[in-house]
C-alpha positions as CSV (number, residue, x, y, z in Angstrom):
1,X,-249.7,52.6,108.4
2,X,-252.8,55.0,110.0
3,X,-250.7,54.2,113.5
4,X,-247.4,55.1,111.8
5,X,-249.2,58.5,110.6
6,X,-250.7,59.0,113.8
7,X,-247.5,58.7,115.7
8,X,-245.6,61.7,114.0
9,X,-249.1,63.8,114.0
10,X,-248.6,63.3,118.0
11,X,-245.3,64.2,117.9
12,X,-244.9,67.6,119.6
13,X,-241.8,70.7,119.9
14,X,-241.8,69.5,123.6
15,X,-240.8,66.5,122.9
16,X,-237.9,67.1,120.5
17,X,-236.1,69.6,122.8
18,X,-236.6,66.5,125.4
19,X,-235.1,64.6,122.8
20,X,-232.4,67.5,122.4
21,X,-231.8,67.1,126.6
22,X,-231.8,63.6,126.8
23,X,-228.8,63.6,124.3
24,X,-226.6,66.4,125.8
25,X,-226.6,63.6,128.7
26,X,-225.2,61.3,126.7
27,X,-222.8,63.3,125.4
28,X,-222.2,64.5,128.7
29,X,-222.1,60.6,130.1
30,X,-219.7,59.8,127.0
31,X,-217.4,62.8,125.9
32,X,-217.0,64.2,129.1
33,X,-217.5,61.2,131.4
34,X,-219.6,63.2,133.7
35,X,-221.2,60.6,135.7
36,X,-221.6,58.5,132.3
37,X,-223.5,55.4,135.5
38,X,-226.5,57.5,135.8
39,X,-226.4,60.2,132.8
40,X,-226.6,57.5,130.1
41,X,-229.2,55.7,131.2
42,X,-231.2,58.9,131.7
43,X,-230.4,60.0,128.4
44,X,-231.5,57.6,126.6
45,X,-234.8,56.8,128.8
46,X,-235.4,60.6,128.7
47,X,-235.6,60.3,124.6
48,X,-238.0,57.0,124.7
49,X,-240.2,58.4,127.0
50,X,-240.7,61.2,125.1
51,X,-241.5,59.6,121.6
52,X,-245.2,59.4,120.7
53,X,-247.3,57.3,122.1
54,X,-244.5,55.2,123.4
55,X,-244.8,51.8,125.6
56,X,-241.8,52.6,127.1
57,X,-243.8,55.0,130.2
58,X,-245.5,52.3,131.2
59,X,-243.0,49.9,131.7
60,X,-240.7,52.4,133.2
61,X,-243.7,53.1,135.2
62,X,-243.7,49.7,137.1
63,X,-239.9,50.2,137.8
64,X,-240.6,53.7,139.1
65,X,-243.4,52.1,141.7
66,X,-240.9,49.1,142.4
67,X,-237.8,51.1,142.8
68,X,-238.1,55.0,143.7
69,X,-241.7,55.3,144.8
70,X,-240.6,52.8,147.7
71,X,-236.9,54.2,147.7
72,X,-235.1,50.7,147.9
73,X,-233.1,51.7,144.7
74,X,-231.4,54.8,146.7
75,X,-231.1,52.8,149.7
76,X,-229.1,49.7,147.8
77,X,-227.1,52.6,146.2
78,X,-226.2,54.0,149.1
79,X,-224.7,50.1,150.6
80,X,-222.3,50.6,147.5
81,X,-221.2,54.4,148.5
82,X,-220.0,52.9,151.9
83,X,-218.5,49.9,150.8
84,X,-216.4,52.1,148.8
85,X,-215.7,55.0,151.3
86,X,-212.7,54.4,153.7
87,X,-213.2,56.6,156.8
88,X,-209.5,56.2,157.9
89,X,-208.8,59.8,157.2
90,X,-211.8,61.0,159.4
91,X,-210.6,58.8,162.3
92,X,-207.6,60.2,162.5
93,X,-208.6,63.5,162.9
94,X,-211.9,63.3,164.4
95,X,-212.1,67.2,164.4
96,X,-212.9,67.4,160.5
97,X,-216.4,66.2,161.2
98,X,-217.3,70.4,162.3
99,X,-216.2,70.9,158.8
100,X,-219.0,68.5,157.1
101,X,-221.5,69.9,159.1
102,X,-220.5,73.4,158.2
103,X,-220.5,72.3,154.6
104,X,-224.3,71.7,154.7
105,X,-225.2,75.5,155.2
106,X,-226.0,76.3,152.1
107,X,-229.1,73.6,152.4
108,X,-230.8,75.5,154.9
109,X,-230.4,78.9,152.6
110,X,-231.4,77.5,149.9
111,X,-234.2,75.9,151.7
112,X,-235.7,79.6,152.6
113,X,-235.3,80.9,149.4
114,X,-237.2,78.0,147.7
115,X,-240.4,78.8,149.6
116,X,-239.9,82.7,148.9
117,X,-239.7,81.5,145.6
118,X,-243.4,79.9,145.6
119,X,-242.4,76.4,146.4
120,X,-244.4,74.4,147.8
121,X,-242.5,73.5,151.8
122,X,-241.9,70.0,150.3
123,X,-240.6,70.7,147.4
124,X,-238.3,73.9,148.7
125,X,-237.3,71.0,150.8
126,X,-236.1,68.5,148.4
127,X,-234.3,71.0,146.0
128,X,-232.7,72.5,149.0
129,X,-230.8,69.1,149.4
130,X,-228.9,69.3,146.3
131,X,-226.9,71.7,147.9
132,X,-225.2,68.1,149.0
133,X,-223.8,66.9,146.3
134,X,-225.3,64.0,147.1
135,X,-227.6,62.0,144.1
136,X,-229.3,59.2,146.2
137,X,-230.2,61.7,149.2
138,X,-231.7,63.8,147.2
139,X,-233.9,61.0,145.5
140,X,-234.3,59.7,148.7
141,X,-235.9,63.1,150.2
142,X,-237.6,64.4,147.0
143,X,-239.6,60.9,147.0
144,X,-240.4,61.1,151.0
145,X,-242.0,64.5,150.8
146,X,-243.5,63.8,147.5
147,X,-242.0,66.2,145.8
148,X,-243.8,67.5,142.7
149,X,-240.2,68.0,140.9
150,X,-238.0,64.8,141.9
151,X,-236.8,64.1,138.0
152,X,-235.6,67.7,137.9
153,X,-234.5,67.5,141.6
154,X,-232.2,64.6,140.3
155,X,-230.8,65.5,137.2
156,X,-229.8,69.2,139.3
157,X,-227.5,66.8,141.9
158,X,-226.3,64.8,139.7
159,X,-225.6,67.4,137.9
160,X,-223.6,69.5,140.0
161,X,-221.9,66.4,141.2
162,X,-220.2,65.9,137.6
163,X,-219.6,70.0,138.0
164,X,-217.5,70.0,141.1
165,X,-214.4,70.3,139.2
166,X,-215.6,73.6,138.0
167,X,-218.1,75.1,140.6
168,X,-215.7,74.8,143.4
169,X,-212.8,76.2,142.2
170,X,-214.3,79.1,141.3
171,X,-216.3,79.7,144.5
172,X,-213.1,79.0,146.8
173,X,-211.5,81.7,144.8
174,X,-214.0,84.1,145.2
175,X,-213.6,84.2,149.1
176,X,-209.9,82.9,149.5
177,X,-206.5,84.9,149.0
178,X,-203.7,83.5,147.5
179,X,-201.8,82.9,150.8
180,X,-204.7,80.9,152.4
181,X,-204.6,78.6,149.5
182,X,-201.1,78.0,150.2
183,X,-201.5,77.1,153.3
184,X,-199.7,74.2,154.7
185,X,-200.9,71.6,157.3
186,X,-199.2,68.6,158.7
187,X,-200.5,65.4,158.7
188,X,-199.8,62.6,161.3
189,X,-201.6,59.7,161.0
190,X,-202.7,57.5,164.0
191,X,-202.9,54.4,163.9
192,X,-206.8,53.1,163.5
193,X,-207.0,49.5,165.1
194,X,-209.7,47.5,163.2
195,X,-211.5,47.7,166.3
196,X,-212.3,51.2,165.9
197,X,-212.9,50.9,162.0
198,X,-215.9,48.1,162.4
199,X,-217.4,50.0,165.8
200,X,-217.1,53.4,163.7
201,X,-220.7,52.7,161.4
202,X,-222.0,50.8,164.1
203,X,-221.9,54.2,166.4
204,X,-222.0,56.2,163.9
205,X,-225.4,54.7,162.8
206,X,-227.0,54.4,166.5
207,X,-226.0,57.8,167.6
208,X,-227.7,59.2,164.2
209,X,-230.8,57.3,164.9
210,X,-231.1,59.1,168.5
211,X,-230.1,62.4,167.0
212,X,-232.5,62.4,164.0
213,X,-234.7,59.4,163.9
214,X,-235.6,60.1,159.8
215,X,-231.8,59.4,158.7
216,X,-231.8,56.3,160.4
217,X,-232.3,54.6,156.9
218,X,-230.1,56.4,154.7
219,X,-227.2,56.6,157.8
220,X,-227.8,52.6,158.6
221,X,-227.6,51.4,154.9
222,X,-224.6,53.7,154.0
223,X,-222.6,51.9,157.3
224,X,-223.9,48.8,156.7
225,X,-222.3,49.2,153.4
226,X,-219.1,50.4,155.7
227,X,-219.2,47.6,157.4
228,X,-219.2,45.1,154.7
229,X,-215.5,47.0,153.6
230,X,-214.6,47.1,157.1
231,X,-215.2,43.1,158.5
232,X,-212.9,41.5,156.9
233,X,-214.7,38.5,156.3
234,X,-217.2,39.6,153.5
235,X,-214.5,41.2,150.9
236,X,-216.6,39.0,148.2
237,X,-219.7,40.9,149.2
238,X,-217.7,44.4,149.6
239,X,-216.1,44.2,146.0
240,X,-219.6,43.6,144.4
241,X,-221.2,46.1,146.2
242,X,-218.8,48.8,145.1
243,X,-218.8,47.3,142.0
244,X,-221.9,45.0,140.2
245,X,-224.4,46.4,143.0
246,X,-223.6,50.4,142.7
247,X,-223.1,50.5,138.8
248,X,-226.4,47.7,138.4
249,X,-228.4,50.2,141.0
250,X,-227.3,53.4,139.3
251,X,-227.9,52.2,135.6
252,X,-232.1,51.0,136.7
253,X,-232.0,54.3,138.6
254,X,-230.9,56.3,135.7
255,X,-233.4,54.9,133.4
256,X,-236.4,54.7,135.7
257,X,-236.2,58.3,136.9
258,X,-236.3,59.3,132.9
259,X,-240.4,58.6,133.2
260,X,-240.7,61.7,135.3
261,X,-238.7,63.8,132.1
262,X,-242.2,63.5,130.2
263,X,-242.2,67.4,127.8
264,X,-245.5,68.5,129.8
265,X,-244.2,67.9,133.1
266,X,-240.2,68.7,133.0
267,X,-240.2,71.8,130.7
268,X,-241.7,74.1,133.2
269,X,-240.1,77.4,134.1
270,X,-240.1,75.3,138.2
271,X,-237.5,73.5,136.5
272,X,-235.1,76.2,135.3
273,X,-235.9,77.8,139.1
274,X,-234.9,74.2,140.5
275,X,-231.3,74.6,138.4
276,X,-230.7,78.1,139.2
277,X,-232.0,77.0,143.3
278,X,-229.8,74.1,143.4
279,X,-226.6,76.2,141.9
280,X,-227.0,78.4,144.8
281,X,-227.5,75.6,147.5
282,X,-223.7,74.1,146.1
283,X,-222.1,77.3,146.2
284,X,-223.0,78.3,149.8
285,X,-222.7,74.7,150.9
286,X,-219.3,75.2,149.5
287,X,-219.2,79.1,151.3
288,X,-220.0,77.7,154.7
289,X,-216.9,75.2,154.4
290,X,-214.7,77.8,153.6
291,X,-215.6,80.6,155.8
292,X,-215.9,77.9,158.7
293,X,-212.4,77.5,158.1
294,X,-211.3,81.2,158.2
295,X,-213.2,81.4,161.3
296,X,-211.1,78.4,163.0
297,X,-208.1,80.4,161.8
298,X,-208.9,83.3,164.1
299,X,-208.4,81.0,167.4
300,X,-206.1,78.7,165.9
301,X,-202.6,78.7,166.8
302,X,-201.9,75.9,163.7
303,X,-203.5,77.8,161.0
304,X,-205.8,75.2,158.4
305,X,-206.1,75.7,154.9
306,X,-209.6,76.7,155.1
307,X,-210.2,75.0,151.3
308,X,-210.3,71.9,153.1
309,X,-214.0,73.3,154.7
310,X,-215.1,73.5,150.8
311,X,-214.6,69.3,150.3
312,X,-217.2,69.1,153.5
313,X,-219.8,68.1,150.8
314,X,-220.8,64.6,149.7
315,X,-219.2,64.6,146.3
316,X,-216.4,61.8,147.7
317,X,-213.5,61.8,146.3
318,X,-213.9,64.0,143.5
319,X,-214.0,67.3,145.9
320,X,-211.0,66.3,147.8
321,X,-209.4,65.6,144.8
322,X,-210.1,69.0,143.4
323,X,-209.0,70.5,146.8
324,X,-205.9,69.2,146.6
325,X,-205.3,70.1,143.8
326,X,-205.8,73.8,143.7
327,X,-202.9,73.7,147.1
328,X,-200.6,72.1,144.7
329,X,-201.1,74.6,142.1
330,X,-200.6,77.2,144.9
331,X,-197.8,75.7,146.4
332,X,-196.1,72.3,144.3
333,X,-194.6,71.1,148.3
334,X,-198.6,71.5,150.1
335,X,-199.8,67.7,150.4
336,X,-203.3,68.5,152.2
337,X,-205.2,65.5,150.0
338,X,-205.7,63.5,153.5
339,X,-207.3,66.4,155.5
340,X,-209.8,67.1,152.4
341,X,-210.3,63.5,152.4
342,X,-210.9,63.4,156.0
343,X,-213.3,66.5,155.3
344,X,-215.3,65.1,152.6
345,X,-215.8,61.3,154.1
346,X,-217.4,63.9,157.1
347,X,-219.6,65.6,154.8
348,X,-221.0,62.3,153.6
349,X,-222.1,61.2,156.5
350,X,-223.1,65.1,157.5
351,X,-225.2,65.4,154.3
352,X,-226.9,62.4,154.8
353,X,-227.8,63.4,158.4
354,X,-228.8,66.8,157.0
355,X,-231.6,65.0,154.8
356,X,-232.9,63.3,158.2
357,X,-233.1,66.6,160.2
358,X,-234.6,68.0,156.7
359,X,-237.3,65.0,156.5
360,X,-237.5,65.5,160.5
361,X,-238.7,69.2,160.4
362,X,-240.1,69.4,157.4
363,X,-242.1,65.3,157.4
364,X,-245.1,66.9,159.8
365,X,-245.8,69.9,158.1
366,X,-246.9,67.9,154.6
C-alpha cells in the first residue's frame, strides 16, 4: 500500500501530458489510420514509460540497446520497403531519377537552419533528414550521429509521412498554376526484361557504395530486399518480408523508440523546434521537386507536369498517389500515376543516398 501511495506522489504534470501524446497516437494510428504499424505501438509504450516508477524503461531499455542503438531494426525494415517497391516505373524512364535527387533539397536547407538554430551539427543533421519522408533513415542517421533528439526525430518523420496527403497538396499549390497541374504527359512503357530488374539493385547498390561509402548499408539492405521481389525464386521469403517481417519490425520499433518519450527528456522546447524544423525540411523537399520541374519545362520541348518533381520524396506510394490525384482533379482525362510512381521509387532510393552523403560529411566532424 506505502508503494501504491508512493507511485501517485511520483506521479508528475509531465507525465500526464505524455500520457495525453501517447494517446493522440493512438487515436491517430486507429481513427485516422495514420501509420496505425508504428503510431500504436508508440502510443501505448509512450504512456507506460511515463507511469511512475514503471518497469517497463528498463525492459524497453534492453530492446533499445538490441535493436536501435545497433540499428538492425531500421535495417530489417528497410529489406521489407524493397521487397515491396517495384522499380518498373523508374526503369522505364530512367530520367525521373534527376527528380528524386531534386526532391531531397530541402534536407540540406533545413540542415543550415538547424545549426543557426543552436543545434548541435549532429543533431541539425539528423532532423534535417526528415525532410525525406523516410522513418527508418531518419532512425538510422539520428542513431549514427548520436543524436540527442532521435525519439522526437522519429515521431516528426513518421509524422509527416502520415501528413503527406495534406502537406503536399498544399505546398504544390502554393507554387503551381492551374494549367501546370493540368498538364498532360504520355506514357509508353518499355519493356523491362527480368534481366535488367534483378541487375537494377545489384548496380544500384555497388555504384552507391563507390559514390557515398556511408549509404552502403541502408542502399544494400533496401535492394537486397529488391532482390528478394525481383528473383523469382524466393516469392516465400518476398511475401513475408513485405508482410510478417515489415509490420513485426515496425510494431518492436514503435514500442522500443517510446523509452526515449520519457516527460524530462521529450518535452523540451528542442522538440517543438524539431516539429517546426522538420515541417520546413518536407515542404522545401517538396519545393525543390516542383521548381526542378518548372525548370525542365523551360528547355523542354514535351512539357512535364512539374507535380510529378513533388512525389521525388520517400513516402512510396502514398505521394504518387496524392500526385495523381490532384491531375485528376485538374483534368478527369490526365493519367500521370506512372511518372509520379517512377518519381517517388527515385526519391527512395535518392533519400536514402542523401542520409549517406549526410553521415559522409557530417560522420568526421562529431
Amino acid at each position: 500500500m506505502t508503494q501504491i501511495f508512493g507511485n501517485f506522489a511520483d506521479l508528475t504534470v509531465q507525465m500526464v501530458i505524455m500520457w495525453i501524446i501517447g494517446g493522440v497516437m493512438i487515436y491517430l494510428a486507429i481513427k485516422k489510420e495514420m501509420e496505425p504499424t508504428l503510431l500504436l505501438p508508440m502510443g501505448f509504450g509512450c504512456i507506460l514509460c511515463n507511469m511512475p516508477n514503471s518497469g517497463m524503461v528498463h525492459t524497453l531499455q534492453i530492446l533499445f540497446q538490441a535493436g536501435v542503438d545497433n540499428e538492425l531494426f531500421p535495417l530489417l525494415l528497410f529489406i521489407g520497403i524493397g521487397a515491396m517497391i517495384d522499380f518498373g516505373p523508374l526503369l522505364a524512364d530512367p530520367k525521373l531519377l534527376l527528380f528524386g535527387a531534386a526532391a531531397q533539397f530541402g534536407i540540406f536547407f533545413t540542415l543550415s537552419m538547424a545549426s543557426l538554430f543552436g543545434f548541435e551539427l549532429r543533431d541539425a543533421a539528423s532532423i534535417a533528414i526528415i525532410g525525406a519522408a523516410d522513418g527508418p533513415t531518419s532512425i538510422f542517421v539520428a542513431q549514427t550521429l548520436r543524436s540527442n533528439y532521435t525519439a522526437a526525430i522519429i515521431v516528426a518523420a513518421y509524422s509527416y509521412m502520415a501528413l503527406v496527403p495534406i502537406v503536399q497538396p498544399f505546398c504544390i499549390r502554393l507554387v503551381t498554376t492551374k494549367e501546370e497541374r493540368a498538364i498532360r504527359m504520355e506514357y509508353t512503357p518499355g519493356k523491362i526484361t527480368k534481366t535488367t530488374r534483378i541487375l537494377f539493385p545489384i548496380v544500384v547498390s555497388a555504384i552507391a557504395s563507390l559514390v557515398a561509402p556511408d549509404s552502403a548499408a541502408l542502399v544494400g539492405f533496401l535492394m537486397f530486399g529488391n532482390l528478394l521481389r525481383e528473383c523469382g525464386v524466393l516469392r516465400g521469403l518476398s511475401e513475408c518480408a513485405q508482410n510478417t517481417l515489415a509490420n513485426l519490425i515496425s510494431l518492436l520499433l514503435g514500442l522500443t523508440v517510446a523509452v526515449r518519450m520519457q516527460a524530462d527528456s521529450f518535452l523540451v522546447p528542442q522538440t517543438l523546434m524539431i516539429l517546426g524544423l522538420g515541417l520546413i525540411a518536407f515542404m522545401f523537399d517538396t519545393f525543390g521537386g516542383v521548381f526542378f520541374g518548372k525548370f525542365i519545362n523551360l528547355f523542354a520541348k514535351k512539357k512535364i507536369n512539374p507535380m510529378i518533381g513533388a512525389a521525388g520524396i520517400s513516402a512510396f506510394p502514398m505521394s504518387s498517389r496524392v500526385i495523381a490525384k490532384m491531375a485528376r482533379d485538374e483534368d478527369p482525362y490526365n493519367f500521370i500515376l506512372m511518372q509520379a510512381a517512377g518519381a517517388n521509387v527515385a526519391g527512395q532510393v535518392a533519400s536514402v543516398i542523401a542520409g549517406g552523403l549526410v553521415l559522409a560529411m557530417i560522420g568526421p566532424l562529431v
